[in-house]
ZAMARGU-4260 file (C-alpha; in steps of 0.2 Angstrom, whole numbers, plus 5000, padded with zeros to 4 digits):
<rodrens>
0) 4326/4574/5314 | 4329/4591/5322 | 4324/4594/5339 | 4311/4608/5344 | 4313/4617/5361
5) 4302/4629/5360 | 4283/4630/5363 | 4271/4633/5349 | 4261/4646/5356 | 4279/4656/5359
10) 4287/4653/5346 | 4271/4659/5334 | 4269/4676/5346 | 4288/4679/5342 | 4285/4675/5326
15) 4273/4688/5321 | 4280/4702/5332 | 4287/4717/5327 | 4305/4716/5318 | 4319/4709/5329
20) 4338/4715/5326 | 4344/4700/5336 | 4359/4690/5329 | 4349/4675/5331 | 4332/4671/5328
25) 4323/4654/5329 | 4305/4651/5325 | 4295/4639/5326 | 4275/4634/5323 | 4264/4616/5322
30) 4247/4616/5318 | 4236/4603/5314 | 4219/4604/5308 | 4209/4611/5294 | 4213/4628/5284
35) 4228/4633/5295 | 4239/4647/5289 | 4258/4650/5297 | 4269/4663/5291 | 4286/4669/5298
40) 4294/4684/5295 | 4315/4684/5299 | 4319/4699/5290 | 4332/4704/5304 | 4346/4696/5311
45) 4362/4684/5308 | 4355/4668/5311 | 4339/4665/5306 | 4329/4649/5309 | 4312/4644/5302
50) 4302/4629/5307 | 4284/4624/5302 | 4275/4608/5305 | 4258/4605/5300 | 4245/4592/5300
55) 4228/4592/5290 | 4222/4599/5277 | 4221/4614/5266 | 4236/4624/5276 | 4248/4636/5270
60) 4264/4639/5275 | 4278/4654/5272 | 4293/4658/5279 | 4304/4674/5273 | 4319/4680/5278
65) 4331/4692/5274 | 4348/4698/5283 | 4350/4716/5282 | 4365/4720/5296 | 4359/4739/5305
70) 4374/4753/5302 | 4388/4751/5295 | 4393/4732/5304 | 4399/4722/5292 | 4398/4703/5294
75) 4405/4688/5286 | 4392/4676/5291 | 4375/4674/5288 | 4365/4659/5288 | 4346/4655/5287
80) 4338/4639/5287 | 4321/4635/5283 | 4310/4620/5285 | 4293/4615/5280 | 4283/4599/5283
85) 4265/4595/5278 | 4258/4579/5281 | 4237/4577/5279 | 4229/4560/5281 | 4226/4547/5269
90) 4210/4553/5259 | 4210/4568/5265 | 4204/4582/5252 | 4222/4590/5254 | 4228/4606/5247
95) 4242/4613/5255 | 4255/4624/5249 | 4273/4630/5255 | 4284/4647/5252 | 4303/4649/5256
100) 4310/4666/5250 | 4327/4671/5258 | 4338/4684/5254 | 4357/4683/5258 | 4372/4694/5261
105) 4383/4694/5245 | 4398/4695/5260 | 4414/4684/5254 | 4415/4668/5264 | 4397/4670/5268
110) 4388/4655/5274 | 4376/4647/5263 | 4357/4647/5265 | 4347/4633/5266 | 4329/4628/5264
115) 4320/4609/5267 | 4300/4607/5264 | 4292/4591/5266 | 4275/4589/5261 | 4267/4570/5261
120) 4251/4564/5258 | 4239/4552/5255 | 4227/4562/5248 | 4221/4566/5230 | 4224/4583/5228
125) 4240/4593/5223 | 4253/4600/5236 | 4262/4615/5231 | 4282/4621/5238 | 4289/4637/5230
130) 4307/4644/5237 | 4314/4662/5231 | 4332/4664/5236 | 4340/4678/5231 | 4360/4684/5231
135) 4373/4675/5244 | 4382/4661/5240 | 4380/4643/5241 | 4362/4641/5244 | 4353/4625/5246
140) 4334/4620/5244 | 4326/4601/5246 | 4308/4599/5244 | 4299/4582/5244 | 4284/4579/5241
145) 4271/4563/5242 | 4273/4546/5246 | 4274/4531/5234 | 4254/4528/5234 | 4249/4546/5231
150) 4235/4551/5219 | 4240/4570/5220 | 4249/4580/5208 | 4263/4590/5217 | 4269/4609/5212
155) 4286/4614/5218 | 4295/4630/5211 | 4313/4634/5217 | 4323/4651/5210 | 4340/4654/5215
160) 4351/4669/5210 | 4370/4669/5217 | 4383/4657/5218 | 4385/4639/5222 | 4369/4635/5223
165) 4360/4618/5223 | 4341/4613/5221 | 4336/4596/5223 | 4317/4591/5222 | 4311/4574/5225
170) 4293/4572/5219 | 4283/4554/5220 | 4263/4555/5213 | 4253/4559/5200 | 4256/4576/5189
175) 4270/4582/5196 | 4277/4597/5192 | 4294/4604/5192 | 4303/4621/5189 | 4320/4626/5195
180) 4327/4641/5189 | 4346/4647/5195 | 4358/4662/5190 | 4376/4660/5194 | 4390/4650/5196
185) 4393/4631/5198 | 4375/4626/5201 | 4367/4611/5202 | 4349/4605/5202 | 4343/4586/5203
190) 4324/4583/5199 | 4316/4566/5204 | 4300/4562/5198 | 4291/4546/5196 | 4272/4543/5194
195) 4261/4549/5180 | 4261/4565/5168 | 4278/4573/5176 | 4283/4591/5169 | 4302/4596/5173
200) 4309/4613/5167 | 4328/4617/5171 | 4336/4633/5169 | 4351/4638/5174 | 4363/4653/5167
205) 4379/4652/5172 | 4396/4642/5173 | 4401/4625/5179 | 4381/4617/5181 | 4375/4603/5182
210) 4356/4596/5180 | 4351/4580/5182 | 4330/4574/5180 | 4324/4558/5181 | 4306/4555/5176
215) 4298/4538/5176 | 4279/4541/5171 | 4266/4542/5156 | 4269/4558/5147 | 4283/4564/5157
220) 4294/4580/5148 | 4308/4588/5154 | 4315/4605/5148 | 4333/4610/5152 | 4341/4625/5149
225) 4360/4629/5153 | 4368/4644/5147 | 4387/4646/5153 | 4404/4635/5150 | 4406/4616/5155
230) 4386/4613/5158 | 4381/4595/5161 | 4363/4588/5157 | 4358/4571/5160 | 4338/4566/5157
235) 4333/4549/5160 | 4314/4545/5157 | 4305/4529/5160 | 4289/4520/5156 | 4282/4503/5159
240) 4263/4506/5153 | 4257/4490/5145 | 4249/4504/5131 | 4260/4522/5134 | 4257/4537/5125
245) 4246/4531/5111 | 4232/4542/5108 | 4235/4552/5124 | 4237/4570/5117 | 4254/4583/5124
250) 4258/4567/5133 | 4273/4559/5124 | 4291/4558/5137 | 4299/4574/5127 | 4316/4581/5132
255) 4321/4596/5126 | 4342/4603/5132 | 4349/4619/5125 | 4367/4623/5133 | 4375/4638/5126
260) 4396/4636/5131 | 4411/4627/5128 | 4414/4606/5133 | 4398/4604/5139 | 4389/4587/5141
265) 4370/4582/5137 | 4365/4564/5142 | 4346/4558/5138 | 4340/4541/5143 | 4322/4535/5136
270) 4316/4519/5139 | 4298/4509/5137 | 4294/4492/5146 | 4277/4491/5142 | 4272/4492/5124
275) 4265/4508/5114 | 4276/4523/5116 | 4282/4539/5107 | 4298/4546/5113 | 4308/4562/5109
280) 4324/4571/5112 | 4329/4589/5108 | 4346/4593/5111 | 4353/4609/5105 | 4372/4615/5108
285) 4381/4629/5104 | 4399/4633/5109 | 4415/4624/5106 | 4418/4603/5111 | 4402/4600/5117
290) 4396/4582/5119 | 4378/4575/5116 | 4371/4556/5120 | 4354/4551/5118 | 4347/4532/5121
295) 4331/4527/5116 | 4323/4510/5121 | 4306/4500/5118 | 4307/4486/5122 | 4289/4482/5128
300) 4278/4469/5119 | 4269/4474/5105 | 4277/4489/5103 | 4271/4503/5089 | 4279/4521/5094
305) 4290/4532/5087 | 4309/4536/5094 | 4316/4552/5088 | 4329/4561/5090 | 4336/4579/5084
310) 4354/4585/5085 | 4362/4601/5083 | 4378/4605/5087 | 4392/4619/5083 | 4411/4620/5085
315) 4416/4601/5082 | 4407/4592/5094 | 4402/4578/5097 | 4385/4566/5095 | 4379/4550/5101
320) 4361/4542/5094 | 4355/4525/5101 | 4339/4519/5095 | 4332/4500/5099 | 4313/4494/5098
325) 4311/4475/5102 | 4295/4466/5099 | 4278/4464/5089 | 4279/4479/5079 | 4294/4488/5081
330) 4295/4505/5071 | 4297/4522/5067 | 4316/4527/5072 | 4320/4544/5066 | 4339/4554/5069
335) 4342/4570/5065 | 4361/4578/5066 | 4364/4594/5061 | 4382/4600/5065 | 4394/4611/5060
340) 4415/4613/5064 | 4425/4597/5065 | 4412/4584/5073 | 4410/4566/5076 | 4394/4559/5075
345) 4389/4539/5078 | 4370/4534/5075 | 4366/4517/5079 | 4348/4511/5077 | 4340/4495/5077
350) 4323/4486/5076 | 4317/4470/5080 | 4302/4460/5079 | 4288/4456/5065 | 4285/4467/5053
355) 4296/4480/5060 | 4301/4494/5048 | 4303/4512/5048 | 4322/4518/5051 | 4329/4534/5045
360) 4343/4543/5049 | 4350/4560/5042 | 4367/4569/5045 | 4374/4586/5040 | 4392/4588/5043
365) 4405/4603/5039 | 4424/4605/5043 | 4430/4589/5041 | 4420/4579/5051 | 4414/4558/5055
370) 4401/4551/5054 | 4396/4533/5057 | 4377/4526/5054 | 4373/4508/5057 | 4353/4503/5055
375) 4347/4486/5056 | 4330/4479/5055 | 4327/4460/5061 | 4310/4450/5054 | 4309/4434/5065
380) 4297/4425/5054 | 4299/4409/5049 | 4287/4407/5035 | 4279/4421/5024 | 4282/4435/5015
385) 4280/4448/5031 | 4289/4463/5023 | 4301/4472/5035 | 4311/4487/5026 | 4311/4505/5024
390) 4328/4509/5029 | 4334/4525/5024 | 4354/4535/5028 | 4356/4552/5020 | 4374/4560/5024
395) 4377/4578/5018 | 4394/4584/5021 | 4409/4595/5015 | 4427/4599/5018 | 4436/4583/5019
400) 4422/4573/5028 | 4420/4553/5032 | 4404/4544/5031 | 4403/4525/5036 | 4385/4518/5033
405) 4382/4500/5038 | 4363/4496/5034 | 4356/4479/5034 | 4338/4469/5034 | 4336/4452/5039
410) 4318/4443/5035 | 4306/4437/5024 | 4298/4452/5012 | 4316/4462/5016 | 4312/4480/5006
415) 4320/4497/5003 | 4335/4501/5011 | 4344/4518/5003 | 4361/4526/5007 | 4361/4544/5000
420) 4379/4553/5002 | 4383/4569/4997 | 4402/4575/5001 | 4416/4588/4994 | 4436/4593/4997
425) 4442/4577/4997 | 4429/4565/5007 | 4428/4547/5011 | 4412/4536/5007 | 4410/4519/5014
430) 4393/4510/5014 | 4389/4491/5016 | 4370/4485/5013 | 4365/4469/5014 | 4349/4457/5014
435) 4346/4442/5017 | 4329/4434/5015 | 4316/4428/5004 | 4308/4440/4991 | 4321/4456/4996
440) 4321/4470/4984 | 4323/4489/4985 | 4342/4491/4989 | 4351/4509/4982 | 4366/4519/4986
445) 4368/4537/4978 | 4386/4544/4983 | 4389/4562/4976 | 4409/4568/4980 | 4421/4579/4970
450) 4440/4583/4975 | 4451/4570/4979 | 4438/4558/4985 | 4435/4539/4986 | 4419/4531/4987
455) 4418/4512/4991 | 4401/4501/4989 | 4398/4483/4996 | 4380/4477/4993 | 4376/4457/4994
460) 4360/4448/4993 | 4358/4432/5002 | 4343/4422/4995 | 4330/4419/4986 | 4321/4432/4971
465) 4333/4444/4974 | 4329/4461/4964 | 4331/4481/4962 | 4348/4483/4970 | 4358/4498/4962
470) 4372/4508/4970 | 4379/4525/4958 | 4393/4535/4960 | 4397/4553/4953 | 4414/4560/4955
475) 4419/4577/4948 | 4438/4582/4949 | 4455/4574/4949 | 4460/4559/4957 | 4445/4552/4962
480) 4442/4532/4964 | 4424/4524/4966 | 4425/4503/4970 | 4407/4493/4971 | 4404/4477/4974
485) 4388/4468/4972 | 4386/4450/4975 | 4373/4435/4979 | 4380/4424/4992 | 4365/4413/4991
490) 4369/4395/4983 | 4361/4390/4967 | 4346/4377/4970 | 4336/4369/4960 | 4319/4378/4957
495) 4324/4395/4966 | 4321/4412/4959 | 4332/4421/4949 | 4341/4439/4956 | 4340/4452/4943
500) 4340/4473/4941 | 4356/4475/4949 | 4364/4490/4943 | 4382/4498/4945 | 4385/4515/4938
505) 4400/4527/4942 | 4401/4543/4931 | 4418/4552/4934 | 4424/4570/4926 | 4441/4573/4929
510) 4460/4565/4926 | 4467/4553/4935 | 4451/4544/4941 | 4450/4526/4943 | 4435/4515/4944
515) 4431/4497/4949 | 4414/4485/4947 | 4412/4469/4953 | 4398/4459/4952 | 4393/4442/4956
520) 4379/4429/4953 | 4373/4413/4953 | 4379/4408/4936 | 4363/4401/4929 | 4350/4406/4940
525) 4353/4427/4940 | 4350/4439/4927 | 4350/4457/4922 | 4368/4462/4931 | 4372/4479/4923
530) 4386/4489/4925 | 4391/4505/4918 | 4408/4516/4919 | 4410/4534/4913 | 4425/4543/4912
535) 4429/4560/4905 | 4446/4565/4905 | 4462/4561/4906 | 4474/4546/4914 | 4460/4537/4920
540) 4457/4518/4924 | 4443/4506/4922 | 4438/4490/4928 | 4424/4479/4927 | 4423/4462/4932
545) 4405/4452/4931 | 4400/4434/4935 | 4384/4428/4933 | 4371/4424/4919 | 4365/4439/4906
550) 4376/4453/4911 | 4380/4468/4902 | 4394/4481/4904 | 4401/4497/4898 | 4414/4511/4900
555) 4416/4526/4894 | 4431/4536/4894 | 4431/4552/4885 | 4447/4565/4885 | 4459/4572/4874
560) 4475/4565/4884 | 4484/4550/4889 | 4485/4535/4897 | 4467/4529/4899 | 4465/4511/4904
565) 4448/4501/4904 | 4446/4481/4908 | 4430/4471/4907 | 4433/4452/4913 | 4417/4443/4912
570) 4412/4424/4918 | 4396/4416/4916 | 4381/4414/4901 | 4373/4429/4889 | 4388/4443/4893
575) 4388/4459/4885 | 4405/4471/4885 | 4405/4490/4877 | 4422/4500/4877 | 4422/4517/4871
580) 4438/4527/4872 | 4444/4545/4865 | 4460/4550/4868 | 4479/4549/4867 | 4488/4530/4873
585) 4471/4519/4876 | 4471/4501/4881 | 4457/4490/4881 | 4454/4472/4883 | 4439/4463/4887
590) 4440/4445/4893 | 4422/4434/4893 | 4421/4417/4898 | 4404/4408/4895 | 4391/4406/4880
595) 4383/4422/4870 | 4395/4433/4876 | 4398/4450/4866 | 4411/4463/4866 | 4413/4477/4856
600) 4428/4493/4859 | 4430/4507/4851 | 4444/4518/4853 | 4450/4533/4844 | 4467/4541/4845
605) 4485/4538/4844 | 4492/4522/4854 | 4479/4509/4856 | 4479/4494/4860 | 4461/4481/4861
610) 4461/4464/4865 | 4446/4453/4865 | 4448/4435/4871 | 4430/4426/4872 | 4421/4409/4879
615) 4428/4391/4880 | 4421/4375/4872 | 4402/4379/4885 | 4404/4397/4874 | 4391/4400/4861
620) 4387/4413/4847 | 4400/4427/4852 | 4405/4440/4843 | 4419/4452/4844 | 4420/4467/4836
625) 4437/4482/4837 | 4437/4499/4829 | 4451/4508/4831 | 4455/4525/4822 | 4474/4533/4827
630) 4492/4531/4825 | 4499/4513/4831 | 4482/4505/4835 | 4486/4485/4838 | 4470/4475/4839
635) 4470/4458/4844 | 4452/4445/4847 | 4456/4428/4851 | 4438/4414/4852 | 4439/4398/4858
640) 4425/4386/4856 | 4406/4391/4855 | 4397/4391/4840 | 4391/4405/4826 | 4405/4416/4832
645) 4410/4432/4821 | 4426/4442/4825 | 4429/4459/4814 | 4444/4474/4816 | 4442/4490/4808
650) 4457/4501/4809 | 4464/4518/4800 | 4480/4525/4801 | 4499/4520/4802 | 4506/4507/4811
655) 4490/4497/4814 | 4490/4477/4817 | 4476/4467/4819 | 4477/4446/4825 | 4463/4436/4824
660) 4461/4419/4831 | 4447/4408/4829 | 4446/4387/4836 | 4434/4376/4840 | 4418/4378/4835
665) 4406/4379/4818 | 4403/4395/4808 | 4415/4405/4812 | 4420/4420/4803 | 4434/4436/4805
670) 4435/4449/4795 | 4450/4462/4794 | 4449/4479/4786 | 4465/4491/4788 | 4463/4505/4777
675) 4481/4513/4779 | 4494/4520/4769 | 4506/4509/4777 | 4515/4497/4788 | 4498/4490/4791
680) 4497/4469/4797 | 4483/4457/4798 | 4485/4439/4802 | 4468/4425/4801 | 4469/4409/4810
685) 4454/4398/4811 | 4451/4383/4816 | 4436/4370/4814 | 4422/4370/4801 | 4413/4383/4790
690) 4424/4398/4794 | 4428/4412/4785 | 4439/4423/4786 | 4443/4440/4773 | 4458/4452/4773
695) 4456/4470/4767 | 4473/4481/4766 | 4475/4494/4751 | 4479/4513/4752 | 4464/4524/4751
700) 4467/4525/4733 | 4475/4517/4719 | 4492/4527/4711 | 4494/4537/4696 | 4498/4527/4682
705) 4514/4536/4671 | 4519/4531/4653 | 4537/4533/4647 | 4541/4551/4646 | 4527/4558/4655
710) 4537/4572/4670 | 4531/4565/4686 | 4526/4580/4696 | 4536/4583/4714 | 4549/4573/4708
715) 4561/4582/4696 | 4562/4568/4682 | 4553/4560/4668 | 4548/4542/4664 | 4562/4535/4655
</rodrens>
């Protein structure tokens, strides 16, 4: 506490005299009652000293001072000081109001200003401080206002221009507004504000400052501003109403930071205790290295809000996005990121509660940037078909970029979870979706990439009625690979549901592309596995490999050059395989191990090679078939058990071989047809009953027949 030496009645006749050139100047006034007005005027002088205390209601205070040295002395030290304190009584109908404005010497090494207003009340009505400093360096204002039980809405206004300053405000009611505004270098400004309805607007242009608000109230917003290099902005805002924001209108906690600079730093911290609440956070930065974090929480019971965030970002920096709604009816989590430059960005959302649902995040990257994206929904019923989904990531980047997506949903009635990636030069794609609950379905991943790329696709489906799960790939360009595995880790019961509609389908256009499926069922229970391979071009390579009950799968590979491989092993009941190749050097081969299994390869051009090799003695009513058009072409099918199996090769051209080998098992038949020139061999064996088995080699047509003495043409000589 200070101490005051001078008497009131003095103090305020000196107070508003005529203009003093003393170095020193002290004033000060108390007054207590009702409607009171105390104004000082310091416009003169070194070291200048304001003091007002008041006691009642309705009073106004205002101090200004101002140092403006007579002649030509110059001095390198100026100091003012100014201090307000209000205080009216406890249901009084208050409405008092405080004004600072000092103006400074600019003087190197000068002093730095300082102002401190107290207000407190236990009143209803608002109290309002305003403080105007202008030039000097280093100045400093505190205003605090209310007391923990106050009803009042508090107004307090602090503009700063110069160096080094600092403004803290300290605000505890109901409605409390806030607006600091400071030009210069290195300043600082901490808002405080807790209670109901709280408005905090930040601005400060310069280097090197720092804002820090705290709000904890219903409808609480925050808007900072910073303009200069190495700016740091931290919001936190915090509500325990048992029903927040909803259907409270412009009163959601909203915080909005836009820094302008290089390596600056944004931190945001929303968090509900209570239940209902809608929360938002803006935060725009543009410069070089700058760094943004955002924390969202509601973890109240029952809660129904919305968390939502938007990023954007320029010159490789970096972004953080955490978003958590625990309880009842957890929902609604939105992330935006927008960034350009070689950024990081990590986004991290989780629900969990019945029925929650309603997640969805979306990233823009350029330059070679990261991104990583983990959503989680958790549905803790035990019984019921409670639907929990709608889980949504959708990456859009370019120049060399890498997207991790982790997405899962966990819950009876699990629905709709999507990955959407869209990347060029060279990216990296890694995505991992799972479910795992009763009656899941609705699981997609889309991945777009050309240039060099690799995309790599985990989805697994954990229990019971398991359907609509698809993941494609589209690669455009050389030396691409795509890998996706699909499987159902739930074990095969008696009586549950079969899994079926799950889809695989990679499309690449370009050489030296490879592609790998995998998928995996219960053997007897699932159905509908698909999977589809396309290739155009040249040197590429194949592979798909399939477990479970009525499968199907295909590759394509089109080009008009070498070296193209493709590979289908399938394991279960009712398989289907389809090779198609065009080009130069081919190799196909197709293995299936289970009952109604069919393959069928077709390749044309030089250098061939199919091999079929189908069932065991559980395999029934397969069929082979190889067509092969080319030079060299070697086709080989080899069935083992089964019943009403057909194997058949077609080939044309030099050099072609065809093997056929049938046991075990009733009508079987093979069938060879080489219609070649020559060097052509076929070779039948069958074992078992009711086979069949028929041979066709000739040239395409039969020989002229030449009596003696007839001149054979192109030869010279005649028929002896």
């Amino acid at each position: 506490m200070r101490t005051k030496l001078l008497a009131t009645a003095a103090i305020a006749a000196l107070c508003f005299g005529g203009p003093a050139f003393a170095d020193e100047s002290e004033a000060l006034i108390n007054q207590s009652g009702v409607s009171n007005n105390a104004d000082i005027d310091q416009t003169e002088g070194l070291e200048n000293e304001g003091y007002i205390d008041q006691t009642g209601d309705e009073n106004s205070a205002s101090i200004t001072q101002k140092h403006t040295p007579p002649g030509s002395q110059i001095y390198s030290i100026a100091t003012n000081t100014a201090d307000i304190d209000q205080t009216s009584a406890v249901g009084a109908a208050v409405g008092n109001s405080a004004t600072v404005t000092q103006t400074a010497d600019t003087v190197t090494g000068a002093a730095p200003n300082s102002v401190d207003i107290d207000q407190n009340t236990a009143g209803s009505l608002a109290q309002t401080a305003s403080v105007d400093q202008v030039g000097g360096q280093g100045n400093s204002v505190t205003v605090a206002q209310g007391l923990t039980d106050d009803t009042g809405g508090e107004v307090a206004t602090v503009s700063q221009e110069g160096n080094d300053n600092s403004a803290v405000v300290a605000q505890d009611g109901t409605g409390d507004t806030t607006t600091v505004a400071q030009l210069g270098d290195a300043n600082a400004a901490s808002v405080t504000q807790t209670g109901s309805d709280n408005n905090s607007t930040v601005d400060q242009i310069g280097n090197d400052n720092d804002s820090t608000v705290t709000q904890n109230a219903i409808g609480a917003y925050a808007d900072n501003d910073q303009t200069g290099d190495n700016n740091v902005s931290t919001i936190a805002q915090t509500d325990d109403s048992s029903n927040g924001t909803i259907n409270i209108p412009n009163a959601d906690p909203e915080s909005t930071v836009i820094q302008a600079g290089n390596n600056n730093t944004s931190t945001v911290d929303q968090t509900n205790t209570g239940g209902g609440f809608n929360q938002v956070a803006n935060v725009n930065q543009n410069g070089d290295t700058n760094s943004s974090s955002v924390t969202q929480e509601g973890t109240g019971p029952g809660f129904t809000g919305t968390l939502r965030t938007n990023v954007t970002q320029t010159g490789g920096s970096s972004s953080t996005v955490s978003q958590t709604a625990v309880d009842g009816q957890a929902n609604n989590a939105f992330a935006t990121i927008n960034q350009s430059g070689a950024s990081i960005s990590e986004v991290n959302q989780s629900l969990d509660g019945n029925r929650a649902t309603g997640i969805t995040a979306n990233v823009t990257q350029d330059g070679g940037s990261s991104a990583f994206v983990d959503q989680s929904v958790e549905n803790t019923a035990t019984s019921g078909a409670v639907t929990s989904g709608s889980v949504i990531a959708t990456l859009d980047q370019n120049g060399g970029s890498v997207a991790n997506v982790n997405q899962g949903i966990a819950g009876n009635g699990s629905t709709n979870i999507s990955a959407s990636i869209t990347q060029d030069g060279g990216a990296t794609a890694n995505v991992d979706q799972f479910m795992n609950g009763d009656g899941q379905s609705g699981l997609s991943t889309t991945i777009l990439q050309d240039g060099m790329s690799t995309a790599n696709v985990s989805q697994s489906f954990n229990m019971d009625g398991s359907q609509n799960f698809d993941a494609i790939v589209t690669q455009y360009g050389d030396g691409n690979t795509a890998n996706v595995d699909q499987y159902d880790n739930a074990p095969g019961e008696t009586g549950q549901k079969a899994d079926n509609s799950v889809l695989a389908d990679v499309y690449q256009d370009g050489s030296g592309n490879t592609a790998n499926v995998t998928q995996e069922g219960r053997v007897w229970q699932d159905s509908s596995l698909n999977a589809y391979v396309t290739q155009i071009g040249s040197d590429n390579e194949a592979s798909i490999d399939q477990d479970g009950k009525s499968s199907t799968a295909a590759i394509d590979q089109i080009g008009g050059a070498s070296f193209n491989m493709a590979s289908i092993d399938q394991s279960g009941f009712s398989n289907d395989s389809y090779i198609v190749q065009t080009g130069h050097g081919n190799t196909g081969s197709v293995l299936q191990n289970g009952g109604r299994g069919d393959a069928d390869i077709d390749q044309s051009g030089d250098d061939n090679s199919a091999t079929v090799t189908q069932g065991n003695n559980s395999g029934r009513n397969l069929t082979a078939s190889v067509t092969q058009s080319g030079n060299d072409n070697t086709g080989e099918i080899t069935q083992t058990g089964g019943e009403f199996s057909t194997a058949s090769i077609l080939q044309s051209t030099d050099g072609n071989m065809a093997t056929i080998s049938q046991s075990g098992g009733d009508f079987n038949d093979a069938s060879i047809n080489q219609t070649v020139t020559a060097g052509n061999m076929a070779s039948i064996v069958q074992t078992g009953s009711y086979n069949s088995a028929t041979v066709n080699q000739y040239p395409c047509r039969p020989g002229p027949v030449f009596r003696p003495g007839t001149f054979i043409p192109h030869t010279g000589r005649t028929e002896p």
